[in-house]
DSSP file (Angstrom, degrees, kcal/mol; ACC not computed):
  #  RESIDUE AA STRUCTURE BP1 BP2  ACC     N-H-->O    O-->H-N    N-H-->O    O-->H-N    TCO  KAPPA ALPHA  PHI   PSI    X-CA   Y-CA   Z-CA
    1    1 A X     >        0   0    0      0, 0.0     4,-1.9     0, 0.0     5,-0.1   0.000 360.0 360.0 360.0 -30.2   -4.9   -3.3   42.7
    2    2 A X  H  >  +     0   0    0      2,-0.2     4,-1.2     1,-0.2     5,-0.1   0.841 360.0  48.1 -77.3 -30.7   -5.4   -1.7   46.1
    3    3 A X  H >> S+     0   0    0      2,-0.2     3,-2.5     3,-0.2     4,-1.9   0.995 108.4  53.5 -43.1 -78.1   -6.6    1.3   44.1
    4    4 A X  H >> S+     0   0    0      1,-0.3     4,-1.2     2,-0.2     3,-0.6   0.801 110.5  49.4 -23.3 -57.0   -8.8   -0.9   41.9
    5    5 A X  H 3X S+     0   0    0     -4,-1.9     4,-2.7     1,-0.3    -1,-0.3   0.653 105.3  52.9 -98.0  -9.4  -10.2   -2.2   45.1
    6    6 A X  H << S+     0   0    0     -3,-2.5    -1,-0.3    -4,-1.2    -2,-0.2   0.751 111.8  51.1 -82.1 -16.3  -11.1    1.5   47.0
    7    7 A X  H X< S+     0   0    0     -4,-1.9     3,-3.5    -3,-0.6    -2,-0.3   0.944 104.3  53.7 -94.2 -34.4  -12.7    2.2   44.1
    8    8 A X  H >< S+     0   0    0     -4,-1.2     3,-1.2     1,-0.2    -2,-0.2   0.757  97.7  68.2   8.3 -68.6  -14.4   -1.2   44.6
    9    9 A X  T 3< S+     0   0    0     -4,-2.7    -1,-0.2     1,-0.2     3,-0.2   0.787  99.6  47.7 -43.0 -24.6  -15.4    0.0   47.9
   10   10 A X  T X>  +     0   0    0     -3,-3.5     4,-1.9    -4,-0.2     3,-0.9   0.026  67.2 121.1-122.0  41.2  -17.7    2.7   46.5
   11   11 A X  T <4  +     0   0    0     -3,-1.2     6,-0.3     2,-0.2    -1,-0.1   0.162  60.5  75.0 -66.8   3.8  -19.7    0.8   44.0
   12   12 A X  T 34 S+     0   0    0     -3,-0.2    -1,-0.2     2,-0.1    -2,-0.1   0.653 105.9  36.0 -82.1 -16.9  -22.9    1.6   45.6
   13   13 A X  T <4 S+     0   0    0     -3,-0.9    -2,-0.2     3,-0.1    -3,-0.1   0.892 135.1  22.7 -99.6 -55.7  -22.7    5.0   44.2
   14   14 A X  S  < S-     0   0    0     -4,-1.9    -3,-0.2     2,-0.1    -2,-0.1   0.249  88.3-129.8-119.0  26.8  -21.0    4.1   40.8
   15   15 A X        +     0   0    0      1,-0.2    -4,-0.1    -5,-0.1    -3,-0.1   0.972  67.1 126.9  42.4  45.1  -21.8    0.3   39.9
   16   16 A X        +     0   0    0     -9,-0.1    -6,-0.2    -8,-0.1    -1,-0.2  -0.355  34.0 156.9-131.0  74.6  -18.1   -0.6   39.2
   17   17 A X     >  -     0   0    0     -6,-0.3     4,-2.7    -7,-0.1     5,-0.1  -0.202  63.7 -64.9 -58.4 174.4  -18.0   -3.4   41.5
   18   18 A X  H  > S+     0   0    0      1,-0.2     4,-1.3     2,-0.2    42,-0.1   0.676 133.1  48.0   6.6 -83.5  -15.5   -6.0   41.1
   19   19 A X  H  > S+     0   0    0      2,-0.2     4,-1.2     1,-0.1    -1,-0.2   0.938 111.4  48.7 -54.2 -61.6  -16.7   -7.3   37.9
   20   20 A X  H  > S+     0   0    0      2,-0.2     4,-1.6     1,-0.2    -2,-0.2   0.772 112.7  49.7 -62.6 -26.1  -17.0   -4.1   36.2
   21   21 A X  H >X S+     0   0    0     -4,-2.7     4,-2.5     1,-0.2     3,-2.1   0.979 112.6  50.4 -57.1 -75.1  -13.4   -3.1   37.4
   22   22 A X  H 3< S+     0   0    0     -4,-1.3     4,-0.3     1,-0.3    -1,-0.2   0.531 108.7  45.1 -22.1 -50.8  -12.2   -6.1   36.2
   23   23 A X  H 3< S+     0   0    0     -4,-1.2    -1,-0.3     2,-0.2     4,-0.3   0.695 112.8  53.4 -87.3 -26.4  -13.7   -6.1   32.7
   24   24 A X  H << S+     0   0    0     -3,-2.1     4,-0.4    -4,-1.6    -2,-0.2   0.915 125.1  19.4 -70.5 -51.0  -12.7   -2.3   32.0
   25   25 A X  S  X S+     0   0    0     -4,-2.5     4,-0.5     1,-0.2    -2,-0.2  -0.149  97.6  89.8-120.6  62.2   -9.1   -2.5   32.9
   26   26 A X  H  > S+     0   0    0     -4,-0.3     4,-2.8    -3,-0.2    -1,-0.2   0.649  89.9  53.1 -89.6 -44.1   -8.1   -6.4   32.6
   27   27 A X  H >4 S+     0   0    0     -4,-0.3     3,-0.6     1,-0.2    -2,-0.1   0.936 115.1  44.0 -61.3 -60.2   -7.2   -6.1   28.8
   28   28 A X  H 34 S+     0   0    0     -4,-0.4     3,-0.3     1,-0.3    -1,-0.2   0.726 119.2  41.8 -79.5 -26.8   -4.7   -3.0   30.0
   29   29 A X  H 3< S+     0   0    0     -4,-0.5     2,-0.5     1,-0.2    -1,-0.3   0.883 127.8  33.5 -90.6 -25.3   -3.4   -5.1   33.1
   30   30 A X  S << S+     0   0    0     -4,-2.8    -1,-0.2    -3,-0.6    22,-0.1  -0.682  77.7 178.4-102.7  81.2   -3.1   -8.5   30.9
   31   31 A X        -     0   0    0     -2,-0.5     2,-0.3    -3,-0.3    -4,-0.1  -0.567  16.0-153.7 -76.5 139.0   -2.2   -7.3   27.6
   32   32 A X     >  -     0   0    0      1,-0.1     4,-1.3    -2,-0.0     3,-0.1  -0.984  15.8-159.8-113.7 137.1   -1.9  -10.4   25.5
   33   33 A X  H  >>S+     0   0    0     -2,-0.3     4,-6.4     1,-0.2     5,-0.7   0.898  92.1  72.0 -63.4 -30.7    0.5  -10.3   22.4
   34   34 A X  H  45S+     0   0    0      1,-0.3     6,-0.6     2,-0.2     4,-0.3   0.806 104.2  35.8 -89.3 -19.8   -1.4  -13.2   21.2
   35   35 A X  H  >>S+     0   0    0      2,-0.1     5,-0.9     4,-0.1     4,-0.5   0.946 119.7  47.7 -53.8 -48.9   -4.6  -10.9   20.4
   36   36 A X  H ><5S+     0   0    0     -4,-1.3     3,-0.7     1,-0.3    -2,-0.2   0.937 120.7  38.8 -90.7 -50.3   -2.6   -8.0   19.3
   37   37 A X  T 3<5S+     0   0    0     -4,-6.4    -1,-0.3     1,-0.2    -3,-0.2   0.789 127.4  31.1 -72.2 -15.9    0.0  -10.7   16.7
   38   38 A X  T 34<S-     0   0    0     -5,-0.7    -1,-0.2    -4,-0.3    -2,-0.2   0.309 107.3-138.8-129.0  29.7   -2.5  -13.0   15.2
   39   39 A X  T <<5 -     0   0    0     -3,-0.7    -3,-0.2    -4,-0.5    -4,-0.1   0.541  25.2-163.9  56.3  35.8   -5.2  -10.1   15.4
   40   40 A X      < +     0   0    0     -5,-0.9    -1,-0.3    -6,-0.6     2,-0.2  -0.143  13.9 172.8 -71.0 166.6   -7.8  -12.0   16.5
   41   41 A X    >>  +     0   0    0      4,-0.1     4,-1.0     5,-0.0     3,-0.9  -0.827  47.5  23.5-136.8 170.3  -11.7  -10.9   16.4
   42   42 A X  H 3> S-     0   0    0      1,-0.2     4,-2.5    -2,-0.2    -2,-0.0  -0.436 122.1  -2.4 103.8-139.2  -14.9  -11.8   16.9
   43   43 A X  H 3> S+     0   0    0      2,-0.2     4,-1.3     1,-0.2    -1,-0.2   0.516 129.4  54.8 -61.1 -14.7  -15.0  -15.0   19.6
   44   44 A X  H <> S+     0   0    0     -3,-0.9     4,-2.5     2,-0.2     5,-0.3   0.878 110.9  40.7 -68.8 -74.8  -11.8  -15.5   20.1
   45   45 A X  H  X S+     0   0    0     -4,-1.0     4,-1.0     1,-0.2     5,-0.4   0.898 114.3  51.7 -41.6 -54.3  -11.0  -12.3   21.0
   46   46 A X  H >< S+     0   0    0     -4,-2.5     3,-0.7     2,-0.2    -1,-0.2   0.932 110.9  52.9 -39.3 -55.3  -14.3  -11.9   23.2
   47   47 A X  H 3X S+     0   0    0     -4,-1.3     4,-3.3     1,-0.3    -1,-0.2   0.969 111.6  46.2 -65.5 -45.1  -13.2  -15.4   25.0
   48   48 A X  H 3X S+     0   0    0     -4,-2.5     4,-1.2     1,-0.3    -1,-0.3   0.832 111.1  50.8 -63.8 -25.4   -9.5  -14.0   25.8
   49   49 A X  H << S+     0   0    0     -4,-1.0     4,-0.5    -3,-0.7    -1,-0.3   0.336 108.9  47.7-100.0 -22.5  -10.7  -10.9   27.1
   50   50 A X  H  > S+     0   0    0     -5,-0.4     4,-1.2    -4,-0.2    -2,-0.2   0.883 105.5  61.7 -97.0 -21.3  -13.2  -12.6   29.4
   51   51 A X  H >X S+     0   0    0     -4,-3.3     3,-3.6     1,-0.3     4,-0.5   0.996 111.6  42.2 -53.3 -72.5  -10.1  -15.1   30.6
   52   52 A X  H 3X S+     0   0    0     -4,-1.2     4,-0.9     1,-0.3    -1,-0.3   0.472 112.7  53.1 -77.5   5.8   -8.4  -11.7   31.8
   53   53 A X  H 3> S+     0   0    0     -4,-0.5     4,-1.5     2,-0.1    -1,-0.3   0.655 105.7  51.1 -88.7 -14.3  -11.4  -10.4   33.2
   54   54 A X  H << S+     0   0    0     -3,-3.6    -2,-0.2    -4,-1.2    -3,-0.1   0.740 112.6  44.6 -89.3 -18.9  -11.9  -13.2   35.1
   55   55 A X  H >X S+     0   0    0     -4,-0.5     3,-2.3     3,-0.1     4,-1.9   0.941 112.4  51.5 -78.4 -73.8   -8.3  -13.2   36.7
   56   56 A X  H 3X S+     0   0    0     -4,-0.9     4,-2.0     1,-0.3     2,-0.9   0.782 107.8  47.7 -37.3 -61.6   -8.3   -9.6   37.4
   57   57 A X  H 3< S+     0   0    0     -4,-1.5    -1,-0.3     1,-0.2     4,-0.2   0.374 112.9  61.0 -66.7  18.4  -12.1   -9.8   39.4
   58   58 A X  H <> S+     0   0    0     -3,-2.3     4,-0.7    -2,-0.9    -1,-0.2   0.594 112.6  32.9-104.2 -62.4   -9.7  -13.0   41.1
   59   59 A X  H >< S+     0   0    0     -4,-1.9     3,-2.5     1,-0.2    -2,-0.2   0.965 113.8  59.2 -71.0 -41.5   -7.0  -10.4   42.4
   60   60 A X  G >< S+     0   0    0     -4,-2.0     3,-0.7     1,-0.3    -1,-0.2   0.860 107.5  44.4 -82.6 -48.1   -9.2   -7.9   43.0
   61   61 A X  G 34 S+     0   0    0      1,-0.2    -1,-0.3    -4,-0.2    -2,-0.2   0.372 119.2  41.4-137.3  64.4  -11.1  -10.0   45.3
   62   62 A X  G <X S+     0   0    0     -3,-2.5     4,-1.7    -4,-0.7    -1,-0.2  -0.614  70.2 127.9-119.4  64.9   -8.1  -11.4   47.1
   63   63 A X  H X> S+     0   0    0     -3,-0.7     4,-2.0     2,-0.2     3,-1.9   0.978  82.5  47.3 -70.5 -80.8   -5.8   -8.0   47.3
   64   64 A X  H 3> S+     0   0    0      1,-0.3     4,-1.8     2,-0.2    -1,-0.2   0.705 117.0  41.1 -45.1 -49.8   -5.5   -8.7   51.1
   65   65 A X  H 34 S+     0   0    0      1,-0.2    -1,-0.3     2,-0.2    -2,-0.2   0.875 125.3  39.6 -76.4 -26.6   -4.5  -12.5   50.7
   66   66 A X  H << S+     0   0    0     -3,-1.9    -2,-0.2    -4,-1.7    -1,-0.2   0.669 132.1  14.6 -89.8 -30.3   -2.4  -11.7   47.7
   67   67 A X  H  < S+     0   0    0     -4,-2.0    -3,-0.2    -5,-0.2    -2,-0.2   0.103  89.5 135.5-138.2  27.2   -0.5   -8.5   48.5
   68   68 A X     <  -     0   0    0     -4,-1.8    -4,-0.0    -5,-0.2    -3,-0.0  -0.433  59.5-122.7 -91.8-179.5   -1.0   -8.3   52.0
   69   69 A X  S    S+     0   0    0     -2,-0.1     2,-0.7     2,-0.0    -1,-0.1   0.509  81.7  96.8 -84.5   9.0    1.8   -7.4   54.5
   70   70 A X  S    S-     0   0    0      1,-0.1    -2,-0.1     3,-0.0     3,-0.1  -0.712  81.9-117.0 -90.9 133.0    1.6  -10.3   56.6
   71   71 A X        -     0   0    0     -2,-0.7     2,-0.1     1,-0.1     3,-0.1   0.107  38.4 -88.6 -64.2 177.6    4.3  -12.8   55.4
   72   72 A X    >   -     0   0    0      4,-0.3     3,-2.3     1,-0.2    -1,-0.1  -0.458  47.8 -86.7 -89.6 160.9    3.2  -16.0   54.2
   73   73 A X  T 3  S+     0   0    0      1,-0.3    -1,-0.2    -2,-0.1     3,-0.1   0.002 120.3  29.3 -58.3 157.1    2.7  -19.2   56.3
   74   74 A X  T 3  S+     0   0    0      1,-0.1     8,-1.7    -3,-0.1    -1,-0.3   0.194 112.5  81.8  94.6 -43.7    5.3  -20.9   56.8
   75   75 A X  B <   -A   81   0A   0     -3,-2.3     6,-0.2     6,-0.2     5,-0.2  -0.460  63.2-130.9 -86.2 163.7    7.8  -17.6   56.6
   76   76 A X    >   -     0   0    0      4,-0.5     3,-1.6    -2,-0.1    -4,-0.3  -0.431  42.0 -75.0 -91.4-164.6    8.7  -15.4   58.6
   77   77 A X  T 3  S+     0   0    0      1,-0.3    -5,-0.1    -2,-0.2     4,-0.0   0.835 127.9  49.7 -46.2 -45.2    8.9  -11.8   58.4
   78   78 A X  T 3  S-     0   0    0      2,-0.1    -1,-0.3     1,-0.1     3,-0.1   0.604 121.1-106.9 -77.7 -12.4   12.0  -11.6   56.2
   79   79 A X  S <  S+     0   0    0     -3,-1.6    -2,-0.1     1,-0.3    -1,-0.1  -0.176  78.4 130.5 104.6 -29.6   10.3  -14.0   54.0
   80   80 A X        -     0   0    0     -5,-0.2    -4,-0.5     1,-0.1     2,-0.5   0.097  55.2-124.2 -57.6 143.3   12.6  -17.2   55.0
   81   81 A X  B      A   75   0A   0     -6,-0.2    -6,-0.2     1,-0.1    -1,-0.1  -0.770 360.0 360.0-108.2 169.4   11.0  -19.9   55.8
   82   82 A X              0   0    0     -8,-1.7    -1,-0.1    -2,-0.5    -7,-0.1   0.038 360.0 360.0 -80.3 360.0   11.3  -21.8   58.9
């Protein structure tokens, strides 16, 4: 994701903001089985695909709140909480 999001950084030059990250590799970071066994097409498929684009361009822009190194409230460093 941190990748995702330096590349993010430079989306003046090559229009893959956020959204575009997001919609290029969301099927390939939320593979669903349930496309790939009951083979859906058409709207279905369209609608599931836009779900995981819409989580990915979620993480993408909260990297820091999601994977940053400061522990969470409440914890401390070691992760225990208080």
């Amino acid at each position: 994701m941190r990748h995702l999001l330096r590349m993010a950084a430079h989306s003046g030059r090559t229009n893959m903001h956020a959204r575009n990250l997001a919609i290029v590799w969301a099927p390939n970071l939320l593979r669903s089985r349930d496309i790939e066994a009951s083979g859906f097409n058409g709207t279905a498929a369209f609608m599931e695909v836009r779900v995981q684009s819409i989580v990915v361009e979620f993480i993408l822009t909260h990297v820091e709140q999601l994977f940053g190194d400061a522990p969470l409230p409440g914890r401390d460093a070691a992760g225990t909480s208080w």
